[in-house]
N, C-alpha and C positions, 0 to 999 in steps of 0.2 A: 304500486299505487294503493292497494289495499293495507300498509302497514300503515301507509300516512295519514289514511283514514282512521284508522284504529287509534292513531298518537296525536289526531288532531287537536282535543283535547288539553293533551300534556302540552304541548304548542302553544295554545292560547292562552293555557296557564301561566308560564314561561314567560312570553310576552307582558302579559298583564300584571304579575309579578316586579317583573323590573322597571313598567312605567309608573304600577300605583300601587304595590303591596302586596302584603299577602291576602288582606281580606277582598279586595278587589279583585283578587285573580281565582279568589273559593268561589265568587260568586260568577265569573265569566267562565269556570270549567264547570260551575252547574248549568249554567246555559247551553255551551257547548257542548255536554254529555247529552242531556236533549235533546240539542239539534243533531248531534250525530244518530241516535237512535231513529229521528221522524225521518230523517237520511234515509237510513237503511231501509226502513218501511215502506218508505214509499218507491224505493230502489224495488225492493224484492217481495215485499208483499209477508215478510216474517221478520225476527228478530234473532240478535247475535246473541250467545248467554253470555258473551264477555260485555257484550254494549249494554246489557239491563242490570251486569251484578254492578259494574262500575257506575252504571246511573243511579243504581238504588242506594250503593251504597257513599259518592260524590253528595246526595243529599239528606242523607243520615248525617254524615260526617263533618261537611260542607256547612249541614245548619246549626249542626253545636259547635261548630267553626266560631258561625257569625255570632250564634243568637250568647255562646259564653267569652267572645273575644279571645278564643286561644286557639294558635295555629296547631297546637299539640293532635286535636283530632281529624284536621287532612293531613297531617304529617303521617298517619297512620293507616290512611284507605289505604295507600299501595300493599303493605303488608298483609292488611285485611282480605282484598283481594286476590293476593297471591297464596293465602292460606287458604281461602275457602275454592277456589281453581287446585287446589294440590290436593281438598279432601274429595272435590269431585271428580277428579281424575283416581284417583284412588279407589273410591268406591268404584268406579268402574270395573277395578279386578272381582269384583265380585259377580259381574256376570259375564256373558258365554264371549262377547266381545271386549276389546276398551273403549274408551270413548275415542282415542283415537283413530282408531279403525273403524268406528261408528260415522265419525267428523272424514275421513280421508280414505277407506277400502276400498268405497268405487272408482278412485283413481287410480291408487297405487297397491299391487297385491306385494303381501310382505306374508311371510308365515307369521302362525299364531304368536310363536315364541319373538319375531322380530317387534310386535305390536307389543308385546306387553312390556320388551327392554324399553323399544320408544315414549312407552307412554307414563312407566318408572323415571325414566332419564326428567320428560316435563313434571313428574311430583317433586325430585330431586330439586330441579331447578326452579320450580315456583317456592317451592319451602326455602331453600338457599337466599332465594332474590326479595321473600319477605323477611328473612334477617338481617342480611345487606340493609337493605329500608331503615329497618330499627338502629342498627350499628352508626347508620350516618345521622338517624334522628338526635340521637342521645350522643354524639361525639360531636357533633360538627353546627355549625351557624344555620341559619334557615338560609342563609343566600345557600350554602354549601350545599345544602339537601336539596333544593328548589334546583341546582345546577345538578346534581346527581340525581333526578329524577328524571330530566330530560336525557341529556348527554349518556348517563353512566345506565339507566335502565333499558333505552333507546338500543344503545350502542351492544352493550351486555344482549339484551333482546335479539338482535340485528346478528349477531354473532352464532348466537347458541339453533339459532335459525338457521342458518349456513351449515355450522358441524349437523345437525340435524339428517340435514338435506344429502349432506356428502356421505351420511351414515348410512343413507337408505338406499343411493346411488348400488350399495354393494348387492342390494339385494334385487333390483330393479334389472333385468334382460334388456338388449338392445330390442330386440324387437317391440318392448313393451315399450318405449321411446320414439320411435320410428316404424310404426304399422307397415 
């Protein structure tokens, strides 16, 4: 439930996209990123860093979208996104935890060395998935990219989550499973 949350967003852009455009769907996934934020807020009383770098930067991006007519700068958040998520996962090695293990320790004990592969593997794969981005910007139609940012980032997303999940399996005791 929580990822759908997270891709709502990309959902309504999607939508909107195919009913009325591209600028009609810049401006319904800046609404959207909002409402997903006051969402969460008012859910839990803090905010996600992925729900505010994507708000901040949907209306960066989003308004030199509108205010210059060219789809080329939301073509770009995803990547933008996934770079600046890759250098702050990154800087994390620079101190005594990751941010991984910062986000996920109280749930799951992993050794230092298992935290720092896991949390390597997401810089890998946010740097990867911000080239992807650009690959399909600069090769492919805006339907094409609009359709590979749902489907192909979702899907890619959805995937690298599972091997994730199965990788930590190894390190995870039954009894840490079942109390």
């Amino acid at each position: 439930m929580k990822m759908l949350f997270d891709f709502f967003p990309i959902i309504f852009f999607f939508v909107a996209y195919k009913i009325f455009g591209i600028y009609v769907a810049t401006a319904v996934a800046m609404a959207a990123s909002l409402l997903q934020v006051g969402i969460f807020w008012l859910k839990n009383r803090r905010f996600e860093l992925i729900h505010v770098l994507s708000l901040a930067f949907i209306f960066i991006l989003g308004s030199a979208t509108l205010i210059a007519h060219d789809p080329m700068f939301i073509k770009w958040k995803p990547t933008v996104i996934y770079w600046v998520m890759a250098a702050i996962f990154g800087g994390s090695h620079l101190s005594k935890k990751t941010l991984l293990e910062h986000m996920m320790g109280k749930k799951i004990n992993l050794p230092a060395k298992a935290w720092k592969t896991l949390n390597t593997s997401w810089i890998i794969f946010f740097t990867t998935m911000g080239g992807l981005n650009l690959f399909v910007v600069y090769n492919f139609s805006t339907n094409a990219w609009v359709n590979f940012k749902l489907f192909g980032i979702l899907g890619t997303t959805i995937l690298f989550g599972i091997l994730q999940s199965l990788w930590i399996t190894k390190f995870v005791k039954k009894q840490d499973l079942f109390p």
